[in-house]
C-alpha positions in Angstrom: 0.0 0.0 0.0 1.9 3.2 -1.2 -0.5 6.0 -1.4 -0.3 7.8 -4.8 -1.5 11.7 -3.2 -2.0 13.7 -0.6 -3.3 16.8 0.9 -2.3 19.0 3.9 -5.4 20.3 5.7 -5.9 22.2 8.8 -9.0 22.9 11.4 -10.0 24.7 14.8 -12.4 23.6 16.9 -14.3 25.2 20.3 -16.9 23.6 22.8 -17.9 22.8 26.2 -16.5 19.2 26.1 -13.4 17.6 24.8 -13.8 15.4 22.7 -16.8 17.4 21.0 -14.2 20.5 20.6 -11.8 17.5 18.5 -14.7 16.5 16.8 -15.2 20.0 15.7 -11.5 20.9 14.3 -11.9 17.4 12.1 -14.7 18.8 10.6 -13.2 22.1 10.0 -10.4 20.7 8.5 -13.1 18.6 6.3 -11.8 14.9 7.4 -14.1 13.9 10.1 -15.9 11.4 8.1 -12.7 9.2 7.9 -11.6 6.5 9.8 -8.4 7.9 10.8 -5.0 6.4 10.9 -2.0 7.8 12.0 1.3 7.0 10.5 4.9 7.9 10.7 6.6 10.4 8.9 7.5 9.4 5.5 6.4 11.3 2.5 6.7 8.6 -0.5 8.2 8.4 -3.6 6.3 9.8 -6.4 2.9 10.6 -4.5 1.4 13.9 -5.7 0.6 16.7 -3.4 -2.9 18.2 -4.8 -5.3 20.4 -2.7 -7.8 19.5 -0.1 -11.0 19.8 -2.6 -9.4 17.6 -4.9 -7.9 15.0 -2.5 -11.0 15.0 -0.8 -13.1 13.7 -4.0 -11.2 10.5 -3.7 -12.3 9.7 -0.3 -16.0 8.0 0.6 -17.4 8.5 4.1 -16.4 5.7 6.6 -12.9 4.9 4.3 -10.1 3.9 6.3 -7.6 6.9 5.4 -3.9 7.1 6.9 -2.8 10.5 8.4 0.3 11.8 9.7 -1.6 14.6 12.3 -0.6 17.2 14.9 -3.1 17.7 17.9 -3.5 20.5 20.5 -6.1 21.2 23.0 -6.7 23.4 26.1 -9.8 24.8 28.1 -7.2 27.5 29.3 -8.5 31.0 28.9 -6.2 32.9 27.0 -3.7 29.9 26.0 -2.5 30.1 22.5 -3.0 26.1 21.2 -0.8 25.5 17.7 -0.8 22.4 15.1 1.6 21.8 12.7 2.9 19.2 10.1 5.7 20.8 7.5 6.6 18.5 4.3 9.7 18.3 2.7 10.5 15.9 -0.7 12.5 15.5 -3.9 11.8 14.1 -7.1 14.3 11.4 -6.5 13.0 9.8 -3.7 10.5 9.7 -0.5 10.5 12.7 1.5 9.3 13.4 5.4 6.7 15.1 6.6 6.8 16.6 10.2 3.9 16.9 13.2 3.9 19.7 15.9 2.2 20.8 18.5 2.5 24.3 19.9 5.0 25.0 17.0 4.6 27.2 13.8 4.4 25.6 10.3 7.4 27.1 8.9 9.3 25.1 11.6 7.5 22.1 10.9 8.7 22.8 7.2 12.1 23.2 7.6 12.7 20.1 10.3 11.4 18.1 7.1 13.3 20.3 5.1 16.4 19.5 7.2 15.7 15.6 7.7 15.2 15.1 3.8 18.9 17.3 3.6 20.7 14.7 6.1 19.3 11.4 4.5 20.2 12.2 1.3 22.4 15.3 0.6 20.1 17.3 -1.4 20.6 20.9 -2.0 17.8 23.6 -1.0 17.1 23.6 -4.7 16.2 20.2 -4.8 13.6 20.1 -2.4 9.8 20.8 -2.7 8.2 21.3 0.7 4.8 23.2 2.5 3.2 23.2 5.7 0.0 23.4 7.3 -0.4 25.3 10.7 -3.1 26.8 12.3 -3.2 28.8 16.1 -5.7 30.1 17.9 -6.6 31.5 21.5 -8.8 29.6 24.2 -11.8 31.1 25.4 -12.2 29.0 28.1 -14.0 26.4 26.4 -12.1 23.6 24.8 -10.2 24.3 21.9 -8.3 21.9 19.9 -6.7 22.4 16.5 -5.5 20.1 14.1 -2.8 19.8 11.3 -3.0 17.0 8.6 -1.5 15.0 5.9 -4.1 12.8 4.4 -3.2 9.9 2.2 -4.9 9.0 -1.0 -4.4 5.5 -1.7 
């Protein structure tokens, strides 16, 4: 099973409870129909990176879908909660993708940027990469956010 695309998405969600405030960032981030699976890191070889409208066309509700995902919740009033996954990749081989919490995007990116550098030796003008990040400020209810890299198989 090598997935063939993928799309980075990212979502915010806010409620009295939890787990409803997590179900509400998946939906936001348009993947909480999906049975989801997290993965390691590992951007592979020749799998096209395409938007979240279009990778989301390829999915059916209930689908068993494998994620690499960055979760962060707090009821705090006035905490700042952050989710991140950066990607990095070449055209020669796999590349990695990278999940944080409570971390920009653009470091997110250039950890995979600088993981994809010290596996292989590939210059900065070899390498592709992106992020997905999203913050956001508790209002005393809970608020969870969440980064993604969905998997198209």
């Amino acid at each position: 099973m090598i997935p063939k695309k993928c799309f980075l998405t990212a979502g915010v969600g806010k409620h009295e409870d939890k787990l409803f405030s997590f179900e509400l960032a998946l939906r936001d981030a348009g993947i909480e129909g999906f049975n989801l699976i997290p993965v390691s890191s590992i951007f592979p070889p020749n799998c096209d990176l395409v938007s979240k409208e279009e990778g989301l066309r390829y999915l059916n509700s209930g689908e068993i879908v494998f994620v690499v995902m960055a979760e962060d919740s707090t009821n705090e009033p006035g905490k700042t909660v952050s989710a991140s996954v950066g990607l990095a990749y070449w055209k020669g081989g796999h590349g990695y993708l990278t999940e944080y919490s409570g971390k920009s995007g653009e470091y997110a990116e250039q950890m995979a940027r600088n993981m994809l550098k010290s596996k292989f030796g590939v210059s900065d003008e070899e390498i592709h990469s992106t992020n997905v990040s999203i913050s956001t400020v508790s209002n005393g209810l809970w608020t969870t956010v969440v980064a993604a890299a969905v998997f198209i198989l």
